[in-house]
Backbone bond lengths (Angstrom), bond angles and torsions (degrees), N, CA, C in turn:
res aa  C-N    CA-C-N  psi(-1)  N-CA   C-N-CA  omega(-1)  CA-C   N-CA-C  phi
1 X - - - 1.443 - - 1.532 107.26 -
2 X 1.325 107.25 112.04 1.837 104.31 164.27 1.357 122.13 -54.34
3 X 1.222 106.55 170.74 1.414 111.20 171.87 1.708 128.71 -63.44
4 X 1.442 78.33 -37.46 1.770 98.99 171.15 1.681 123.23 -48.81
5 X 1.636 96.74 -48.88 1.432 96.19 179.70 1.615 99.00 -72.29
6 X 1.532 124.73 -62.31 1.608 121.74 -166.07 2.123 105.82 -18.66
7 X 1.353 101.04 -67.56 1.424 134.11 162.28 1.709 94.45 0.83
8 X 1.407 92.14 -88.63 1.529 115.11 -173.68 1.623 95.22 -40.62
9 X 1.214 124.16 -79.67 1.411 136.85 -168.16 1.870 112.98 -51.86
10 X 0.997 109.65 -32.38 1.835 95.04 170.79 1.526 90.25 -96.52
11 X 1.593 128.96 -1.31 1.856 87.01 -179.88 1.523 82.64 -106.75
12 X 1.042 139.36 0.20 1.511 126.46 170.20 2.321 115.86 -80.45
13 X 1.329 102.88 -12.18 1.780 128.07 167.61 1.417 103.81 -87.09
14 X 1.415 124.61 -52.90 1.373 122.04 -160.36 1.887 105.49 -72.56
15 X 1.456 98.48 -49.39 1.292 105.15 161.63 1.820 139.93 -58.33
16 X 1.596 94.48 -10.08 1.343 98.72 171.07 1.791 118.15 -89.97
17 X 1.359 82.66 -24.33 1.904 108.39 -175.24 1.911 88.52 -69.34
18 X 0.922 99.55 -76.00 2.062 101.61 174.92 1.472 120.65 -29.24
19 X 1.605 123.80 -46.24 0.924 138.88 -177.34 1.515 107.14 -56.70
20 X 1.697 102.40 -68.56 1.398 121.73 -178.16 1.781 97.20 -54.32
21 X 0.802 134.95 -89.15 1.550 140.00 -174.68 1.588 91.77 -13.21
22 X 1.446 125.36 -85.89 1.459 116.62 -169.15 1.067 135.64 -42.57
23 X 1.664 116.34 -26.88 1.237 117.65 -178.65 1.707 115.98 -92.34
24 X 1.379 99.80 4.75 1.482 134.21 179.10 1.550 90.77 -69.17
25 X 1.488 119.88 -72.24 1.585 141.94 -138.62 1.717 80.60 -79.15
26 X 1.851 107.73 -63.08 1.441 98.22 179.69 1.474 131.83 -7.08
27 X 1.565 82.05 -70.60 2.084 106.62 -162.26 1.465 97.78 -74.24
28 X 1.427 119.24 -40.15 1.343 99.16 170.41 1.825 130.99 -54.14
29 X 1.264 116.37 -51.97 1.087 163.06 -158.23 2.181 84.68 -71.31
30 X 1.120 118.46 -54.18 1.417 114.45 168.64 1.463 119.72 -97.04
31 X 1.091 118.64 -8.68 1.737 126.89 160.07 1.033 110.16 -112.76
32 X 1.427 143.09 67.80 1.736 121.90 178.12 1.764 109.04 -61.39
33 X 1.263 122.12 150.40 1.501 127.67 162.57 1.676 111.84 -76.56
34 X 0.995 117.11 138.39 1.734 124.90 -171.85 1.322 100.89 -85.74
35 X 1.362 117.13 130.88 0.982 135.39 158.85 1.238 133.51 -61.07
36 X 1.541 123.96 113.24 1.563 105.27 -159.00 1.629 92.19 -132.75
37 X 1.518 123.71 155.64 1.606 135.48 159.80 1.444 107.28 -70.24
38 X 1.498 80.05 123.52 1.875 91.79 164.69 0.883 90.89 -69.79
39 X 1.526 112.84 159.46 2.193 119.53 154.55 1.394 114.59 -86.70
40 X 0.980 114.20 -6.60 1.904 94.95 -169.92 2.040 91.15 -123.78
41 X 1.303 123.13 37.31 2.094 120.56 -168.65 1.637 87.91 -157.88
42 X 1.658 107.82 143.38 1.601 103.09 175.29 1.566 99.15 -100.95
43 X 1.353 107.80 33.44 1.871 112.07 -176.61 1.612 101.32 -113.82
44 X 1.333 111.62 156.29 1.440 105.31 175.42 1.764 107.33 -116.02
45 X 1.520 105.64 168.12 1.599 92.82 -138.26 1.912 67.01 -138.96
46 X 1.392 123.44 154.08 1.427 136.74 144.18 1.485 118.38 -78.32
47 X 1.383 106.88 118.39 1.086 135.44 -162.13 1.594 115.75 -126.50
48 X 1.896 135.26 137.25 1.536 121.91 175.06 1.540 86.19 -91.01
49 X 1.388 99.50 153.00 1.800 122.27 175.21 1.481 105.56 -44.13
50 X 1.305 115.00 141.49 1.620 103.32 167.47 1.164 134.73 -88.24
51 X 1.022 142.83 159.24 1.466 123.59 -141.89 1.880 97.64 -71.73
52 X 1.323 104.45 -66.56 1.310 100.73 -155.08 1.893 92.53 -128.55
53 X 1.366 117.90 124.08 1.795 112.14 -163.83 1.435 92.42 -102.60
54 X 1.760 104.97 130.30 1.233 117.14 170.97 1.377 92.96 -92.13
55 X 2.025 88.18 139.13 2.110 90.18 165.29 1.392 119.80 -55.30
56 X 0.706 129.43 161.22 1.388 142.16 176.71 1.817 104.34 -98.58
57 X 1.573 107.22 120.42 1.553 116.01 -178.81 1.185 124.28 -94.73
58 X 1.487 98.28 128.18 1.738 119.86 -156.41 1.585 108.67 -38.15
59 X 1.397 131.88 157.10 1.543 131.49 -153.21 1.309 89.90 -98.40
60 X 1.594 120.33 137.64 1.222 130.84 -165.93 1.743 110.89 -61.38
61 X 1.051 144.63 178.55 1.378 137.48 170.42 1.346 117.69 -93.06
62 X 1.667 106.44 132.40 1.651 108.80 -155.24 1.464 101.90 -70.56
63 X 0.826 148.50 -17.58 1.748 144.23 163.75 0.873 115.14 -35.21
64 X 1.635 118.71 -72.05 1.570 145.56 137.68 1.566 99.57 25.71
65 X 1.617 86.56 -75.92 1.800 110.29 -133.63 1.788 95.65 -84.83
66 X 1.736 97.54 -23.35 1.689 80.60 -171.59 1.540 113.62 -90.34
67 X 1.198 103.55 13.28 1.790 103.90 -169.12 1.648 80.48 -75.97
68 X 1.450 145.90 -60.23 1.373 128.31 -160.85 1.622 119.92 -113.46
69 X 1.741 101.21 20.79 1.586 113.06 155.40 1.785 125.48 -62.56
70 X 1.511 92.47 145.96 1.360 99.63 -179.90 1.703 120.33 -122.27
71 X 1.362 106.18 114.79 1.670 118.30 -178.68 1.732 87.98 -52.53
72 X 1.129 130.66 -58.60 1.675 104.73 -177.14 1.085 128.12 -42.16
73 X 1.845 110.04 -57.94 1.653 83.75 -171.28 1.447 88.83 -80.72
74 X 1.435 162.03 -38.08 1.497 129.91 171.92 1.064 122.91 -17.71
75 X 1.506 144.68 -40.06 1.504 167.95 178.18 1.864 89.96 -48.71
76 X 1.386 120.92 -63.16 0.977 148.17 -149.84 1.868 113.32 -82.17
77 X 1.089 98.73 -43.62 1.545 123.35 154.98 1.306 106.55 -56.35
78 X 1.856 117.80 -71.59 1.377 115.23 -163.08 1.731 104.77 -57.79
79 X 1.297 119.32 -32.21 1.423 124.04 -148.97 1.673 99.95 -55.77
80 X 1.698 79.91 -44.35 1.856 97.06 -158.13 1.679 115.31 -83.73
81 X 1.191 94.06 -34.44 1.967 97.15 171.34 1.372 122.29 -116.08
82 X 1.327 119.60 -4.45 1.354 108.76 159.62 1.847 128.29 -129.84
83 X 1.237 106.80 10.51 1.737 120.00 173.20 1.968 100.28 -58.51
84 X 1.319 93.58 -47.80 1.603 63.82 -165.84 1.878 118.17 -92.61
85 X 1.006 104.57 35.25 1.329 118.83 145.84 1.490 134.59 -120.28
86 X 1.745 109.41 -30.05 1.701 119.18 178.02 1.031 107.63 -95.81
87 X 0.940 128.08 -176.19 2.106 154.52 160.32 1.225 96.66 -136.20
88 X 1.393 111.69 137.40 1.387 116.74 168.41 1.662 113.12 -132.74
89 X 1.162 101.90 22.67 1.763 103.64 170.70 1.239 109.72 -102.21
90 X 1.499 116.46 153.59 0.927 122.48 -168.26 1.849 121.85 -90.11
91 X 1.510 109.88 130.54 1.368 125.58 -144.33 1.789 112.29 66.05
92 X 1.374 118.07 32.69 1.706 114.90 176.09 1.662 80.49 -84.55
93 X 1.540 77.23 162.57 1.683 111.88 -178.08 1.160 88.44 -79.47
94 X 2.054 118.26 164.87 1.187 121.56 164.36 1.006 111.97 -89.46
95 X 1.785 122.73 152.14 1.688 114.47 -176.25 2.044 95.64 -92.68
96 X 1.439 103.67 -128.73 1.500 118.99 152.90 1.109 129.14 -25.62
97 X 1.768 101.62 -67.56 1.705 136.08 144.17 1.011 127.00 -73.55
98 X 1.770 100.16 141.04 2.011 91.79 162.71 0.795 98.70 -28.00
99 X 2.167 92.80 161.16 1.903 105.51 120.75 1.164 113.28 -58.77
100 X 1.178 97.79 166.17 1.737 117.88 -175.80 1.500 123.22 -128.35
101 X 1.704 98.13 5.62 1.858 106.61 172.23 1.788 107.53 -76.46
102 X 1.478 93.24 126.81 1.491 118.40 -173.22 1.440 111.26 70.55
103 X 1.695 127.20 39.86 0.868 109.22 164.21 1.657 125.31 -86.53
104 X 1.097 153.03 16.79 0.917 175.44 -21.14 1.735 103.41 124.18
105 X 1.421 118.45 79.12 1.706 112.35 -159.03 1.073 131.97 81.52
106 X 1.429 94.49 15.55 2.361 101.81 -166.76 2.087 80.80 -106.47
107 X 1.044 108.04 176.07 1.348 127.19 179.71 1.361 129.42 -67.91
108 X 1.228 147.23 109.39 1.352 132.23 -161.75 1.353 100.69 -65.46
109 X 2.097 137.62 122.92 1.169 121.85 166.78 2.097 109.15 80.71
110 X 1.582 73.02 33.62 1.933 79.43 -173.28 1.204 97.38 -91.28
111 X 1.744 103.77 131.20 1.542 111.69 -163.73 1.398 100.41 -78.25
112 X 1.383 148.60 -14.68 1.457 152.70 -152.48 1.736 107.46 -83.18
113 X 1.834 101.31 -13.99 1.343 116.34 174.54 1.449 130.36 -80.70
114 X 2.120 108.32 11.31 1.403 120.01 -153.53 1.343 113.86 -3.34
115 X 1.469 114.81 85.71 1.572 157.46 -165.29 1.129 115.51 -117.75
116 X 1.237 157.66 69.89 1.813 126.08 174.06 1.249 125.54 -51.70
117 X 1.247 106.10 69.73 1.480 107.67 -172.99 1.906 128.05 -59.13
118 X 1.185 138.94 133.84 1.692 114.40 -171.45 1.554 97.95 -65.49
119 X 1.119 80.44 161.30 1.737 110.45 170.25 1.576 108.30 -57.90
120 X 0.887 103.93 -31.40 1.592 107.88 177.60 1.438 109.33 -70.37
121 X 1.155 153.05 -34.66 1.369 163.84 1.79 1.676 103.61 102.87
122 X 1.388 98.81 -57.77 1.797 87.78 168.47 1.108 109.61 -81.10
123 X 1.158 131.41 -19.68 1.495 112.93 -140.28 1.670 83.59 -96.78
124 X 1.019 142.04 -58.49 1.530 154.08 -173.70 1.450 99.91 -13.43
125 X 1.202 100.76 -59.35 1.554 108.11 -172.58 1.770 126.90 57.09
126 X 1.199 137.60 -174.97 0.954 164.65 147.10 1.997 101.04 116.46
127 X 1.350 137.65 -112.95 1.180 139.51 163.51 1.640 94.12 -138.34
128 X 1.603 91.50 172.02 1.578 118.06 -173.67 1.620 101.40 -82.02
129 X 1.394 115.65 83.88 1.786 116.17 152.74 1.586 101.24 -59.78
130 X 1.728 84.90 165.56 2.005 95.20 169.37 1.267 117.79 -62.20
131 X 1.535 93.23 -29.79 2.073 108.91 178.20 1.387 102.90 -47.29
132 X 1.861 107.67 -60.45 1.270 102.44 -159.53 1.439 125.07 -68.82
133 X 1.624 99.35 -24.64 1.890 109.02 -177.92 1.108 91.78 -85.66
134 X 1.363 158.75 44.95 1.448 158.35 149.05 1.343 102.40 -104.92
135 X 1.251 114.55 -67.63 1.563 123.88 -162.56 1.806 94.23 -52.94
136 X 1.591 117.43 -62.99 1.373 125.04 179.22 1.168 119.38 -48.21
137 X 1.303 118.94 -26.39 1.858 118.55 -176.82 1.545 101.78 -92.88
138 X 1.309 118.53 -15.76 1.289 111.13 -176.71 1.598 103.55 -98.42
139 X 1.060 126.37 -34.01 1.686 112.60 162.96 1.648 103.72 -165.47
140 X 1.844 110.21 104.35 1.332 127.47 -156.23 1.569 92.86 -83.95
141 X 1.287 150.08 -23.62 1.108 128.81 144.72 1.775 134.96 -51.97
142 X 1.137 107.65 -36.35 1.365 106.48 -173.63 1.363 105.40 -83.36
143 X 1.401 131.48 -18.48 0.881 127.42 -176.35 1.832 115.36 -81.26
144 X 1.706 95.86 -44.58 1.743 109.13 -174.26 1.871 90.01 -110.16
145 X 0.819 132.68 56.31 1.515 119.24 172.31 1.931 109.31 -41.55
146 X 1.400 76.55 140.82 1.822 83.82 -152.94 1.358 127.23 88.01
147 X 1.137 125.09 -12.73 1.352 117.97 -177.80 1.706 118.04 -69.32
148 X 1.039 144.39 108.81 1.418 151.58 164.26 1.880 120.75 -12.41
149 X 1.287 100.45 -24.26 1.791 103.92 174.08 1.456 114.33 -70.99
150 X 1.267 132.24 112.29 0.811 149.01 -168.66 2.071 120.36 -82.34
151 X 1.104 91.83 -8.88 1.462 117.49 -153.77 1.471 93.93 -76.92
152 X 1.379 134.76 128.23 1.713 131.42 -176.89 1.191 105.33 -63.21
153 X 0.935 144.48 -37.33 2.148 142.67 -149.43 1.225 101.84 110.88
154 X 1.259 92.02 157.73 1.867 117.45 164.18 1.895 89.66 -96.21
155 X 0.966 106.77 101.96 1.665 116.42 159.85 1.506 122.43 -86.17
156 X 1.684 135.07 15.01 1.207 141.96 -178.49 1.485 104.43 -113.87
157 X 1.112 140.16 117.20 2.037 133.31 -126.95 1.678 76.80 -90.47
158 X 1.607 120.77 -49.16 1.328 121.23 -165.13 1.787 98.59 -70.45
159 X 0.755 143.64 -52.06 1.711 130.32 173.04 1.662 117.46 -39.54
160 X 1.516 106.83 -46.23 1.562 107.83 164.64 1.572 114.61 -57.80
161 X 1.387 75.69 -54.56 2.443 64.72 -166.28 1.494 94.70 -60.46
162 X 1.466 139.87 -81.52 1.357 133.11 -178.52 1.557 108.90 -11.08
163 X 1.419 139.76 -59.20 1.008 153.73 139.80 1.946 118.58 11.68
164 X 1.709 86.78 -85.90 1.366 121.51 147.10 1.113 134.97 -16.37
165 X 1.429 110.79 -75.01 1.553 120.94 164.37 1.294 115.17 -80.30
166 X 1.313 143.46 2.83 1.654 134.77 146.11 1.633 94.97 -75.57
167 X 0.428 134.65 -102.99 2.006 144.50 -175.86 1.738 91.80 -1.22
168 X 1.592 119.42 -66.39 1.440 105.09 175.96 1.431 126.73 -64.01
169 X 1.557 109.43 -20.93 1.331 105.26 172.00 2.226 114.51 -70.87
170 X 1.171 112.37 -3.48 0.959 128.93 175.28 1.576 151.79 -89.60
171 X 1.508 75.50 55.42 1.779 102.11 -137.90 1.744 99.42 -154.98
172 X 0.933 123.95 132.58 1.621 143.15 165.15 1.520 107.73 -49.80
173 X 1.460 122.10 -38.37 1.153 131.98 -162.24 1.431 105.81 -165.58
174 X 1.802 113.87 75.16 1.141 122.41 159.41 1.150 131.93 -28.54
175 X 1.896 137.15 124.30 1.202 115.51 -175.12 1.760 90.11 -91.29
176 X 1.662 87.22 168.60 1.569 109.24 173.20 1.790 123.04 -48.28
177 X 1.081 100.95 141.96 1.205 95.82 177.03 1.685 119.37 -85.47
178 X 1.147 115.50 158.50 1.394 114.53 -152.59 2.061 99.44 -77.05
């Protein structure tokens, strides 16, 4: 085989690779794929529509949930989705996030935590009920809009309260349960 033909034959491949690529960008470019949120990653992922979306049913009431929650597997929860932003020992440094020992009745955005907490975050105010660390663990934007946590929610009602009851077990002097 001369050189002449080779020639012909990779620019007749290279040109098929070009071809294919554009009509790639084309179809994209007039069909884009929708961008949808995973639930459990703070990254967004391309996704096809789902066929048919069931509502999603309102999160049970944390009272409810903590009469047969468990600070172990909470332990187990916190380890895996929130260690590398919290500390939860007591006198731990803050990471990203507060610490979070004795949060359970401590102040939402309590400055005594040398925290930079957002403004969004101060301003909320009042202290951390079970209500409120429910509503926030299940989606910390909708709850503090503006708030700096980036983290989607625990959306599984039993992962929150478990959750829940490690965080209250995390405390010198657990408050009561509701």
């Amino acid at each position: 085989m001369n050189s002449f033909e080779f020639n012909k034959i990779a620019g007749a491949f290279l040109m098929s690779l070009l071809i294919i690529t554009v009509i790639g960008h084309i179809g994209n470019f007039i069909i884009p794929k929708p961008v949808v949120q995973h639930e459990d990653a703070g990254h967004e992922v391309n996704a096809a529509p789902a066929a048919a979306a069931v509502p999603e049913a309102p999160p049970k009431p944390i009272a409810e949930l903590l009469k047969t929650a468990s600070a172990e597997e909470g332990a187990k929860v916190f380890k895996t989705k929130c260690t590398s932003c919290h500390n939860s020992e007591k006198g731990g440094a803050n990471k990203v996030g507060p610490n979070l020992w004795n949060i359970v009745g401590d102040t939402k955005g309590d400055p005594h935590l040398n925290f930079n907490f957002s403004d969004a975050m101060k301003a909320k105010g009042g202290t951390w009920t079970y209500d409120d660390l429910s509503a926030f663990l299940l989606n910390p934007k909708g709850f503090i809009p503006g708030t700096r946590m980036t983290f989607v929610g625990l959306k599984k009602d039993e992962e929150r309260a478990n959750v829940i009851a490690f965080l209250r077990a995390q405390s010198d002097s657990p408050k009561p349960l509701p």
